[in-house]
Biopython code that builds the backbone (N, CA, C, O; Angstrom):
import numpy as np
from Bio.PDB.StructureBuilder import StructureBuilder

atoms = [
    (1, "UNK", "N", (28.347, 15.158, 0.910)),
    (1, "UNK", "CA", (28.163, 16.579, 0.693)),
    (1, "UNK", "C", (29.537, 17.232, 0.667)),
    (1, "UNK", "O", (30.258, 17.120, 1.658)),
    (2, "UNK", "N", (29.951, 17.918, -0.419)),
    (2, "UNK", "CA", (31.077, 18.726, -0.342)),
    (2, "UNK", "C", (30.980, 20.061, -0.196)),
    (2, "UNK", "O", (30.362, 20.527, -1.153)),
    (3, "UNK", "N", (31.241, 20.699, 0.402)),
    (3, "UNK", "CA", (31.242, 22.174, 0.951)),
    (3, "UNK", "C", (32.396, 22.960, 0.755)),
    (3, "UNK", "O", (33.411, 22.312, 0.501)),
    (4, "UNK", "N", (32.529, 24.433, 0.818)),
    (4, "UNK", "CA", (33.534, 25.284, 0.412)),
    (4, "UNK", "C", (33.441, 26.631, -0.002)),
    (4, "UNK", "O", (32.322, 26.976, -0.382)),
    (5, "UNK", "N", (34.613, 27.739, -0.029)),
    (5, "UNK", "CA", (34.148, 28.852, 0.337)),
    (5, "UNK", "C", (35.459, 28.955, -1.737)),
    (5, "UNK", "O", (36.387, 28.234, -2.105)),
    (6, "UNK", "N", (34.876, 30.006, -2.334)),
    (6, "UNK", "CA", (35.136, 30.949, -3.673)),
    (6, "UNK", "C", (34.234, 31.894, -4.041)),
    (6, "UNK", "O", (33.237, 32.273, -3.426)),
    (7, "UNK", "N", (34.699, 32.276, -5.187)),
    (7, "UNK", "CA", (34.235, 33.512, -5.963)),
    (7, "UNK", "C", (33.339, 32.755, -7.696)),
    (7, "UNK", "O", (33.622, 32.029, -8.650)),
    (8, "UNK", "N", (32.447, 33.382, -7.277)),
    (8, "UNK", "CA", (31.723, 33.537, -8.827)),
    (8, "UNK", "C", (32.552, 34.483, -9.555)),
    (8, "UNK", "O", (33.087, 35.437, -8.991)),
    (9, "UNK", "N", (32.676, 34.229, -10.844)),
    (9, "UNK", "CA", (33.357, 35.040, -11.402)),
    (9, "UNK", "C", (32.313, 35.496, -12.763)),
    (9, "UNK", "O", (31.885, 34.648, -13.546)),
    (10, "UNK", "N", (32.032, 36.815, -12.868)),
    (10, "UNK", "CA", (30.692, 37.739, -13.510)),
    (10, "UNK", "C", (31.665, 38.060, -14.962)),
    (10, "UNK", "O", (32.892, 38.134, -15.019)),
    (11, "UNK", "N", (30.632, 38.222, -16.116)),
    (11, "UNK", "CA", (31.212, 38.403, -17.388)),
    (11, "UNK", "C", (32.271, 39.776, -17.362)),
    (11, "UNK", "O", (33.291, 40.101, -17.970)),
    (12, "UNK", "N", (31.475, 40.326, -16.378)),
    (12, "UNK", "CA", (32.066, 41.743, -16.392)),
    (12, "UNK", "C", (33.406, 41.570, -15.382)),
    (12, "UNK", "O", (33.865, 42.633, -14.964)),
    (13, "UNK", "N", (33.980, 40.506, -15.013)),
    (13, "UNK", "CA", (35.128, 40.689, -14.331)),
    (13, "UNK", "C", (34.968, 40.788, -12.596)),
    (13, "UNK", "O", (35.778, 40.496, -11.716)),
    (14, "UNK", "N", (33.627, 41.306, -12.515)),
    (14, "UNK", "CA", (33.591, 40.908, -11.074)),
    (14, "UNK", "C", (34.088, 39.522, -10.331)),
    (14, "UNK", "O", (34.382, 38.594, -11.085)),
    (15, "UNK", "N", (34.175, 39.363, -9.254)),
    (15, "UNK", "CA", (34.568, 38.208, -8.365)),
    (15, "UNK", "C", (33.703, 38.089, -7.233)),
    (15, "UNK", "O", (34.228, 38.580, -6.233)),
    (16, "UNK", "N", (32.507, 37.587, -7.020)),
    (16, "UNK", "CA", (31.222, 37.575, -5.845)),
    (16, "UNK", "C", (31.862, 36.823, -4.912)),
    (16, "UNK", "O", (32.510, 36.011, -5.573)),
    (17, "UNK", "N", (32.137, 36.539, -3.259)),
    (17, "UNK", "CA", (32.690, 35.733, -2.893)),
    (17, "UNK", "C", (30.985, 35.050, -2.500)),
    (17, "UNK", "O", (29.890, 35.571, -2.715)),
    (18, "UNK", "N", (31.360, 33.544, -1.780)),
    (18, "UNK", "CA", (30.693, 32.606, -1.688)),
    (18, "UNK", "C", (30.541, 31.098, -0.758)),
    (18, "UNK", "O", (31.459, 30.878, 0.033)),
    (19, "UNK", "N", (29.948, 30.561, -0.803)),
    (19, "UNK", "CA", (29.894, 29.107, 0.098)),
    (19, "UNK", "C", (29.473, 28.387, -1.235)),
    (19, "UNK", "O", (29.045, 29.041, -2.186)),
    (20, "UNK", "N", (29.605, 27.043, -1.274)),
    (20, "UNK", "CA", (29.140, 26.320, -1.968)),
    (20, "UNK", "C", (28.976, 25.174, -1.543)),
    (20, "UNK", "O", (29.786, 24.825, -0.684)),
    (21, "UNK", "N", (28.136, 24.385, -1.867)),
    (21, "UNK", "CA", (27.098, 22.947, -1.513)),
    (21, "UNK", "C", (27.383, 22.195, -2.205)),
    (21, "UNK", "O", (28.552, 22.572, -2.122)),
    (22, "UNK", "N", (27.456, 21.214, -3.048)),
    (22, "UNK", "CA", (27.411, 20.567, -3.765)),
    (22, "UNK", "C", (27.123, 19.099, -3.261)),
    (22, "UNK", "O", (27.859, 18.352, -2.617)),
    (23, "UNK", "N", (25.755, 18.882, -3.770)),
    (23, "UNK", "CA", (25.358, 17.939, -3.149)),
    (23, "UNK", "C", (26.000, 16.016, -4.045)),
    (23, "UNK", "O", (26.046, 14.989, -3.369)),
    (24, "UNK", "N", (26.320, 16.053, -5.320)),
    (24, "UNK", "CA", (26.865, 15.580, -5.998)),
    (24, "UNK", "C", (28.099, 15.888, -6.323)),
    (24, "UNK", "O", (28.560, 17.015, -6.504)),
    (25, "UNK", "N", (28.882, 14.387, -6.428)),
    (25, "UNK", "CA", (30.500, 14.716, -6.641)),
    (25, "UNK", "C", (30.601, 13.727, -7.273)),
    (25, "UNK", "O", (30.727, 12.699, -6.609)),
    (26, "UNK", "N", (30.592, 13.596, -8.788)),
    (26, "UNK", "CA", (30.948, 12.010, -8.820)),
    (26, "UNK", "C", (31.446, 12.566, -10.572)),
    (26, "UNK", "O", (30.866, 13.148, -11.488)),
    (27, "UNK", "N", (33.192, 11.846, -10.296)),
    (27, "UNK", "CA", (33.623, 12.269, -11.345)),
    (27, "UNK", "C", (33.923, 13.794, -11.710)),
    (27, "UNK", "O", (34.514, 14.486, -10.881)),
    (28, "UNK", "N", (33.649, 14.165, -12.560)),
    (28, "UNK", "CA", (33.897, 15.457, -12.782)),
    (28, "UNK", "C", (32.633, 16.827, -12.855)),
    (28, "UNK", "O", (32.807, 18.023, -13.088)),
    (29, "UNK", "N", (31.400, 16.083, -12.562)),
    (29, "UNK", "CA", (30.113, 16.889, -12.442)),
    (29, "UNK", "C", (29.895, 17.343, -11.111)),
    (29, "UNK", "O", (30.084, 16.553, -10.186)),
    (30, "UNK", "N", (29.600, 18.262, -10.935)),
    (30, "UNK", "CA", (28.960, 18.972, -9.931)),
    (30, "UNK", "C", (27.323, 19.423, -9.954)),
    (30, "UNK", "O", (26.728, 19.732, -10.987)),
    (31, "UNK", "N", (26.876, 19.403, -8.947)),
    (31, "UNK", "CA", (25.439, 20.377, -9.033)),
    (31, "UNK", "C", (25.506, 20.515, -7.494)),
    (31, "UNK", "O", (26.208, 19.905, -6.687)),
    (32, "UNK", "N", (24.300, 21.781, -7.256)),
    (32, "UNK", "CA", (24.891, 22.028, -5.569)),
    (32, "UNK", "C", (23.861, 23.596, -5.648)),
    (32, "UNK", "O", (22.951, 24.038, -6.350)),
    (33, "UNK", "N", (24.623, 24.006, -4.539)),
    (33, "UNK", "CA", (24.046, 25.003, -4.363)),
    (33, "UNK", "C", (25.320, 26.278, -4.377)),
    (33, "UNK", "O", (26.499, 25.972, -4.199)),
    (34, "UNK", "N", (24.860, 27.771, -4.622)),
    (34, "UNK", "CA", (25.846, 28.876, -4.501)),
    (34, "UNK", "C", (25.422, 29.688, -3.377)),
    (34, "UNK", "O", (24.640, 30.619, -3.570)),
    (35, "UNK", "N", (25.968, 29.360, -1.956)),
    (35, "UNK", "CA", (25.075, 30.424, -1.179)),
    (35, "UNK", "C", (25.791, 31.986, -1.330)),
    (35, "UNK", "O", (26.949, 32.192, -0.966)),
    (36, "UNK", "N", (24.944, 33.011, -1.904)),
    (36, "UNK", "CA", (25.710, 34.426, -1.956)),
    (36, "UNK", "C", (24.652, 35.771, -1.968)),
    (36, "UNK", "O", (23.431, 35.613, -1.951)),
    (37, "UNK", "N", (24.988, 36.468, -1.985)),
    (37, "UNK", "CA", (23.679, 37.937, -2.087)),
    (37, "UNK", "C", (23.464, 37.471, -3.568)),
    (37, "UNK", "O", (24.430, 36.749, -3.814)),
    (38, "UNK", "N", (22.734, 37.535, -4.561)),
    (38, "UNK", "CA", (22.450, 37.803, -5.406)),
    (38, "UNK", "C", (21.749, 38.714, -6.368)),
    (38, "UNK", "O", (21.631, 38.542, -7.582)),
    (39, "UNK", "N", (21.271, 39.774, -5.595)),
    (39, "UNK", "CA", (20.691, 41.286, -5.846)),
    (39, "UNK", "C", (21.599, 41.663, -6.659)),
    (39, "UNK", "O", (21.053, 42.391, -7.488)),
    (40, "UNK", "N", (22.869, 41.547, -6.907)),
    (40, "UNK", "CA", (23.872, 42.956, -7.639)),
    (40, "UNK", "C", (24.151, 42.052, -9.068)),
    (40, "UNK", "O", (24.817, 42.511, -9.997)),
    (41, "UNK", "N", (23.570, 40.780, -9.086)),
    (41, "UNK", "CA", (23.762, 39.979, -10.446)),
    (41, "UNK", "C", (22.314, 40.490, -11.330)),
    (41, "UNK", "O", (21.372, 40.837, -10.617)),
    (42, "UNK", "N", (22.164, 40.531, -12.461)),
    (42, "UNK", "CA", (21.765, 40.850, -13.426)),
    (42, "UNK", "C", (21.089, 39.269, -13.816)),
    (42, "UNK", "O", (21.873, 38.329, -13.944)),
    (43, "UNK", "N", (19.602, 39.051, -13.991)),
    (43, "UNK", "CA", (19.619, 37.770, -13.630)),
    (43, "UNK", "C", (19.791, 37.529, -15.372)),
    (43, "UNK", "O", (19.983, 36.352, -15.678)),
    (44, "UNK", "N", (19.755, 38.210, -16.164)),
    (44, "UNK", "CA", (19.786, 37.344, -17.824)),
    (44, "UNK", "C", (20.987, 36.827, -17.681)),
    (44, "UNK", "O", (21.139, 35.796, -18.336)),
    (45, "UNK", "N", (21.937, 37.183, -17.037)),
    (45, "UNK", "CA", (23.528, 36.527, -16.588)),
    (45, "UNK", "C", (23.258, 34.641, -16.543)),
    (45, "UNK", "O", (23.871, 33.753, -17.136)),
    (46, "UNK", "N", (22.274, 34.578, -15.732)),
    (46, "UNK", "CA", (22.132, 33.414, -15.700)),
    (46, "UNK", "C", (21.282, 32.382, -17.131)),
    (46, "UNK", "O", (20.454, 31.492, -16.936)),
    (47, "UNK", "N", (21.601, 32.669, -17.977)),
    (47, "UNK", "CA", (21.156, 31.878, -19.433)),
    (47, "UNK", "C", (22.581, 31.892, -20.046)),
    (47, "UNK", "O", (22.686, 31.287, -21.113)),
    (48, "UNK", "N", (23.946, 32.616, -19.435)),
    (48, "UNK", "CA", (24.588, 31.812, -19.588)),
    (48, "UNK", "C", (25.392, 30.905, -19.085)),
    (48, "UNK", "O", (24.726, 30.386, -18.188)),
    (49, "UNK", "N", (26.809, 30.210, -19.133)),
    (49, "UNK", "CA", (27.629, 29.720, -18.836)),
    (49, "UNK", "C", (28.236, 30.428, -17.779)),
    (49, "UNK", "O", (28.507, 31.612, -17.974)),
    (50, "UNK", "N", (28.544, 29.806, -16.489)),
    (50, "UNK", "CA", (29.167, 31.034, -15.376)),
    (50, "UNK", "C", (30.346, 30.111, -15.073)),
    (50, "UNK", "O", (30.299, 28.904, -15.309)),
    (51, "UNK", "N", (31.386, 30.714, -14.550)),
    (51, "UNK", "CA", (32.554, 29.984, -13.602)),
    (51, "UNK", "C", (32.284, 30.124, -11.830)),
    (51, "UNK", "O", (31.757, 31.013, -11.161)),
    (52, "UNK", "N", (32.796, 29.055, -11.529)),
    (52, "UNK", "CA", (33.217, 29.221, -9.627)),
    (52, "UNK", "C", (34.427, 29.271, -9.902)),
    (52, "UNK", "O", (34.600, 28.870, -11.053)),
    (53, "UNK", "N", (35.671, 29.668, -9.239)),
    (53, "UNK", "CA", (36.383, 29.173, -8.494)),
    (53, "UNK", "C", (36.339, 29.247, -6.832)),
    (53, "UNK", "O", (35.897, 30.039, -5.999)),
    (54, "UNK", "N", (37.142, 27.801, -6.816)),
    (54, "UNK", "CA", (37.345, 27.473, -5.756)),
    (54, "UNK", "C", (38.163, 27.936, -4.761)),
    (54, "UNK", "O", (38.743, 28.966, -5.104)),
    (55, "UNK", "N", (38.509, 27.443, -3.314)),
    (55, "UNK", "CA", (39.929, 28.043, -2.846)),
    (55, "UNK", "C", (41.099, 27.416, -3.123)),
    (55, "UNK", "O", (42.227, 27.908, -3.136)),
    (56, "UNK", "N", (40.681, 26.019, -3.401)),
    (56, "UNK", "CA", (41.271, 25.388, -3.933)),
    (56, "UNK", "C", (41.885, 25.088, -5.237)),
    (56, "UNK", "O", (42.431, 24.057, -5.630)),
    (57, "UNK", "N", (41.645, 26.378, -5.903)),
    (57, "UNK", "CA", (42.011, 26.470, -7.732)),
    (57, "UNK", "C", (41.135, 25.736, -8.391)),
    (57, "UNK", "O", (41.092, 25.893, -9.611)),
    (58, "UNK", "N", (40.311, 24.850, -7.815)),
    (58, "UNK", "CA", (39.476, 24.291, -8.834)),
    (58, "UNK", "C", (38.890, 25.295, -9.562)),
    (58, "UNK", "O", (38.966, 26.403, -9.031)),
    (59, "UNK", "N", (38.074, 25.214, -11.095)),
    (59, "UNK", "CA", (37.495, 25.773, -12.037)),
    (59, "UNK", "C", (36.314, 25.308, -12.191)),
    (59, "UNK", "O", (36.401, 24.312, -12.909)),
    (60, "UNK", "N", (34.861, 25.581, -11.781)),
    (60, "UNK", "CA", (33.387, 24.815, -12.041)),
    (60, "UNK", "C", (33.221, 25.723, -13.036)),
    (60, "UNK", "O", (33.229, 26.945, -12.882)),
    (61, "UNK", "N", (33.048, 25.042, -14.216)),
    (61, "UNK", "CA", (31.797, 26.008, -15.203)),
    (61, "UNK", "C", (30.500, 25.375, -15.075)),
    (61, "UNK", "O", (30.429, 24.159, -15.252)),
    (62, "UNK", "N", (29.493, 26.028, -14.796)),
    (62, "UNK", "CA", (28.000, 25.819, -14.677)),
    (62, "UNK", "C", (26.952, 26.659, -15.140)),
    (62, "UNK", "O", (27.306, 27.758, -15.566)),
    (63, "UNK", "N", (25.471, 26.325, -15.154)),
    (63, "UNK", "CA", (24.613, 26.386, -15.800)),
    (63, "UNK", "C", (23.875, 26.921, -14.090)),
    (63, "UNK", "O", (24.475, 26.809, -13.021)),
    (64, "UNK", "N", (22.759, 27.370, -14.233)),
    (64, "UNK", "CA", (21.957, 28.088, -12.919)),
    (64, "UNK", "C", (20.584, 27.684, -13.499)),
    (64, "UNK", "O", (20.130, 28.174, -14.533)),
    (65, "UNK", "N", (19.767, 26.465, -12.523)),
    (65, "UNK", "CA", (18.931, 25.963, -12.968)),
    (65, "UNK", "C", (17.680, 26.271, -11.751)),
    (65, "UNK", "O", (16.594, 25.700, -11.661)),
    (66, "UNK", "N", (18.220, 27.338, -10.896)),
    (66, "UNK", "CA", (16.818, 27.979, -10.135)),
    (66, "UNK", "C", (17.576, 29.442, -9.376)),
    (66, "UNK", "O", (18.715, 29.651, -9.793)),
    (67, "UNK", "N", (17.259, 30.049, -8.738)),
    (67, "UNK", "CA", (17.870, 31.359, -8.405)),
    (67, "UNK", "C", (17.011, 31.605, -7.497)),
    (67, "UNK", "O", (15.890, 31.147, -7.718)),
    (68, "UNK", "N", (17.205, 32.367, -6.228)),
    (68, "UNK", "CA", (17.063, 33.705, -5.215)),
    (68, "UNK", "C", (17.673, 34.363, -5.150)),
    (68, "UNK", "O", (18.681, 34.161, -5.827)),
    (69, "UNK", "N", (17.649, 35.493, -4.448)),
    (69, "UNK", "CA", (18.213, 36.766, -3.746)),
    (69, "UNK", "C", (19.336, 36.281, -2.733)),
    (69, "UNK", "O", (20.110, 37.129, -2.289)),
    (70, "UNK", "N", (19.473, 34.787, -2.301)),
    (70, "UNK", "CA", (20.658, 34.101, -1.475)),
    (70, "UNK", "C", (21.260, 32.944, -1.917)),
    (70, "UNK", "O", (22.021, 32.194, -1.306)),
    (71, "UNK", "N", (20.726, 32.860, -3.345)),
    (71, "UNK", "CA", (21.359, 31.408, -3.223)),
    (71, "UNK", "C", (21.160, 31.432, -4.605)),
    (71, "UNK", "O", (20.341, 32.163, -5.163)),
    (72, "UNK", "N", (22.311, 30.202, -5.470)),
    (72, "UNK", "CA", (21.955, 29.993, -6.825)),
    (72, "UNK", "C", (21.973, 28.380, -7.447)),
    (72, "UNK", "O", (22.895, 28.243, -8.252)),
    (73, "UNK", "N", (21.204, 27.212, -7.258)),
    (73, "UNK", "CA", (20.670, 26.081, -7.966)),
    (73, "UNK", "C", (22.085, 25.729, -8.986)),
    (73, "UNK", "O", (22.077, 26.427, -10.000)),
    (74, "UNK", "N", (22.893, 25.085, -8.918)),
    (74, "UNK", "CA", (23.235, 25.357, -10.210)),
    (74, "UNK", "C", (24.050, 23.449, -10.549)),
    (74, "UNK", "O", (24.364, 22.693, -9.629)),
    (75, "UNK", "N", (24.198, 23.129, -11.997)),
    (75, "UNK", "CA", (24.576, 22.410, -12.479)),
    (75, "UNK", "C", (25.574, 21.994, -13.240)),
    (75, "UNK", "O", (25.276, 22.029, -14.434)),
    (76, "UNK", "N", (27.013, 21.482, -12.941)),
    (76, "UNK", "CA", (28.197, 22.144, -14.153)),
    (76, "UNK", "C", (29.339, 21.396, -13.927)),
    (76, "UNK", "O", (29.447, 21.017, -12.760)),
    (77, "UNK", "N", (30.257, 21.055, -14.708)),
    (77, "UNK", "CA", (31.431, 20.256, -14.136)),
    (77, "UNK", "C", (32.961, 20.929, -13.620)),
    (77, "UNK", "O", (32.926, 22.019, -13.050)),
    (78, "UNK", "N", (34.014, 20.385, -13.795)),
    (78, "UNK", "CA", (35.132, 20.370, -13.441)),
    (78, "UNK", "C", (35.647, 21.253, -14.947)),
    (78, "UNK", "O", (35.428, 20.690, -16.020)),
    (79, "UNK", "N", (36.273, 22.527, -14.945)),
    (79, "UNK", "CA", (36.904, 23.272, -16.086)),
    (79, "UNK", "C", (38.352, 23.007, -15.403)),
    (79, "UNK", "O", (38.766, 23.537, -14.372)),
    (80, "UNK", "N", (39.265, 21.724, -16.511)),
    (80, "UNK", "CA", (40.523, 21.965, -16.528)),
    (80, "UNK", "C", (41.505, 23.269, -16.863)),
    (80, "UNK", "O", (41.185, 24.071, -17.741)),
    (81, "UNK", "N", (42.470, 23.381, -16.251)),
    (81, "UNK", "CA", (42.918, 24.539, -15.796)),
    (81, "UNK", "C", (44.020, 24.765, -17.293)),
    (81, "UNK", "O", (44.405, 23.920, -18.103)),
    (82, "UNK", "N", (44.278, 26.177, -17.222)),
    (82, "UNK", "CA", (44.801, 26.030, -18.761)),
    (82, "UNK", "C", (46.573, 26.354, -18.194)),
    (82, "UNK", "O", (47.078, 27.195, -17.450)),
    (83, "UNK", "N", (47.119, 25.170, -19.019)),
    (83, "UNK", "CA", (48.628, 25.015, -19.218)),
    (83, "UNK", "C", (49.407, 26.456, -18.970)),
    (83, "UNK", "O", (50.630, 26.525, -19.087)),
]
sb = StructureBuilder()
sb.init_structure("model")
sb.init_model(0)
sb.init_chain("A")
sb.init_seg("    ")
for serial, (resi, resn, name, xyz) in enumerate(atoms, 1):
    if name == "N":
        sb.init_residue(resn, " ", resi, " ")
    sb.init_atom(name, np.array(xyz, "f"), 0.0, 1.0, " ", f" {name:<3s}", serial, name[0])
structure = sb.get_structure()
């Protein structure tokens, strides 16, 4: 289990902070969990493509494959960082 604290980052420029789960690590895929409020997200947001970052600078782009009001399901890999 890998665990860790970032920001969702919203089309509109917002930055949500966060915990994250990720129950899979293998290679460059992730899936896991987003623990965060999720009331102030707009849920059609989720049909598309979202980013994490990490604290660690990592970049997750992912997909949101179940949702609550605390938490967000989600599925997505490793976004190399740009030069």
């Amino acid at each position: 289990m890998h665990t860790g604290t970032g920001h969702l980052v919203l089309r509109d420029g917002r930055r949500l902070p966060l915990n994250f789960q990720f129950g899979s690590n293998f290679d460059e895929v992730r899936s896991g969990y987003l623990h965060l409020n999720t009331t102030c997200i707009d849920p059609a947001s989720y049909g598309d493509r979202m980013e994490l970052v990490c604290e660690d600078g990592t970049n997750v782009r992912f997909v949101v494959t179940h949702f609550s009001d605390r938490y967000l399901a989600v599925s997505g890999h490793i976004h190399p960082q740009a030069a």
